[in-house]
C-alpha positions in Angstrom: 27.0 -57.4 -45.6 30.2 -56.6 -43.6 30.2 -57.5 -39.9 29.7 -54.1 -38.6 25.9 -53.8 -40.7 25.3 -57.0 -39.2 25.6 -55.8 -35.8 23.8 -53.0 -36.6 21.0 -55.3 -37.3 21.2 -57.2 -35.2 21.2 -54.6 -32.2 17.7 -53.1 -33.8 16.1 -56.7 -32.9 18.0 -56.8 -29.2 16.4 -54.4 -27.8 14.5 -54.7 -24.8 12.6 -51.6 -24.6 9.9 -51.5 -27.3 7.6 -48.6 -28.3 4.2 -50.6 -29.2 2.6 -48.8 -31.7 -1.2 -49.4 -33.1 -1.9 -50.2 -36.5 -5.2 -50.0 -38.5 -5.0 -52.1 -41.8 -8.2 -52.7 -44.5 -9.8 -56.1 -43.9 -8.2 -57.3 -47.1 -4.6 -56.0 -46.4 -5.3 -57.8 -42.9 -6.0 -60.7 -44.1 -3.5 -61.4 -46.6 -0.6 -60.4 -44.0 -2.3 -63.2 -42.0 -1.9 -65.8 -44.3 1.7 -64.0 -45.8 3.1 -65.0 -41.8 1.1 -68.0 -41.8 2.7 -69.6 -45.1 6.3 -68.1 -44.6 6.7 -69.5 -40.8 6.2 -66.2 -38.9 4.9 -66.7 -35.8 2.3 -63.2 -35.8 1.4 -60.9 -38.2 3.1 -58.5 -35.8 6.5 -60.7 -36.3 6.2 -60.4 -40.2 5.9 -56.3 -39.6 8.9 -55.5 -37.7 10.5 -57.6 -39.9 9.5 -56.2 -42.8 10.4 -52.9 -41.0 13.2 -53.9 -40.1 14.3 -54.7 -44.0 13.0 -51.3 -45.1 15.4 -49.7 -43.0 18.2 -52.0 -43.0 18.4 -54.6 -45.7 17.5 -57.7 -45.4 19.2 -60.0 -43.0 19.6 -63.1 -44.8 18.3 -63.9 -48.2 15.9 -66.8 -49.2 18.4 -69.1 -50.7 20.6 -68.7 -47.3 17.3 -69.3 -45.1 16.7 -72.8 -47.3 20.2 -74.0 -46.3 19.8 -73.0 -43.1 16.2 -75.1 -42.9 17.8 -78.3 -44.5 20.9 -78.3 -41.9 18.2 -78.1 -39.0 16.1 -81.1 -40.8 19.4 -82.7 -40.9 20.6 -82.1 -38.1 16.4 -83.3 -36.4 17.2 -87.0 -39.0 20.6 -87.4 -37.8 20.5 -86.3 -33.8 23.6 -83.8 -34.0 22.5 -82.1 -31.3 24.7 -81.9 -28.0 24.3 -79.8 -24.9 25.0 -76.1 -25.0 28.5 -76.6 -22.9 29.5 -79.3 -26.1 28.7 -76.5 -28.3 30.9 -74.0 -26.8 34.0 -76.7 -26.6 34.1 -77.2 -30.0 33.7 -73.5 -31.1 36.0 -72.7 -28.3 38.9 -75.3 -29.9 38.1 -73.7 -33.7 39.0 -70.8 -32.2 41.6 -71.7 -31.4 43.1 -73.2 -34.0 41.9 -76.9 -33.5 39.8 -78.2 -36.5 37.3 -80.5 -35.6 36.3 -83.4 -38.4 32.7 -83.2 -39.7 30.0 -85.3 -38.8 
């Protein structure tokens, strides 16, 4: 995904202005969306929809194997306290930026 569909994306979730819309599902169909959001980490059922919307009409976002690597450097990241304040954040991406490569952790 090039860096212009990304924004594109990520613009559709941005927005601050939401239509709600009502939505009648079968007890069954109900029920299993439940427990879909439930066992994938989605916080509501209504989470898991626009998301699964969202996919229909863009692609997906990021892809399973991407999310897994993503979950493993947080629980790193929880074991090994790499966490700084938001300002230390910003210094070091500001230095990549320019030019100044940091050493990993």
């Amino acid at each position: 995904m090039d860096q212009s569909e990304r924004l594109k994306y990520q613009m559709v979730s941005i927005d601050t202005m939401n239509t709600q819309i009502n939505l009648r599902l079968p007890p069954t169909l109900a029920s299993s969306a439940k427990a879909y959001a439930r066992r994938y980490g989605y916080g509501t059922v209504q989470d898991f929809i626009k998301e699964t919307v969202r996919e229909k009409l863009f692609g997906p976002g990021i892809s399973k194997k991407e999310l897994a690597l993503v979950k493993k450097l947080g629980e790193a990241s929880d074991i090994n306290n790499l966490y700084g304040s938001e300002e230390a954040l910003f210094q070091k991406l500001r230095r990549k930026k320019d030019g100044i490569h940091l050493k990993a952790v």
